[in-house]
C-alpha positions, 0 to 999 in steps of 0.5 A: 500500500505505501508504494502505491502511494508513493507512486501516486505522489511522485505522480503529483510531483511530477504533474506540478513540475509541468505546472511550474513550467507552463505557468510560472514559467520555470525551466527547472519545472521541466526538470523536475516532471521529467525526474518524477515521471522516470521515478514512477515508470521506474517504481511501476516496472518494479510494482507490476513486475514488468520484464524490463531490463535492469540495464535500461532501469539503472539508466533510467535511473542515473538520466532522472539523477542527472536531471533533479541535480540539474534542476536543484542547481539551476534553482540554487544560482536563481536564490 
């Protein structure tokens, strides 16, 4: 159940980063939907048991790293 819902919000997570881009005009947001929408693809392979590699996961994996640190440094030069 706990993962259930931690999908849910990485869902949430990930639709509000779309709105900080579209709305409020915030590149970063971009960043930020793209990481979350890999963590929920990531954690409903694992959920479902879906037969997808490892290899392709892991790089899955490092791309949405990649982006929040991204992400968190753009927002860091902005403050």
């Amino acid at each position: 159940m706990l993962h259930a819902a931690s999908i849910f919000l990485e869902i949430i997570v990930s639709v509000m980063g779309i709105m900080l881009a579209t709305l409020k005009k915030k590149d970063y947001g971009w960043l930020i939907a793209l990481t979350f929408a890999i963590y929920v693809f990531y954690d409903l392979a694992h959920f479902l048991a879906l037969n997808i590699p490892e290899n392709f996961l892991y790089a899955l994996f490092f791309i949405a790293t990649v982006s929040i640190l991204w992400a968190v440094w753009r927002i860091y030069r902005k403050v």
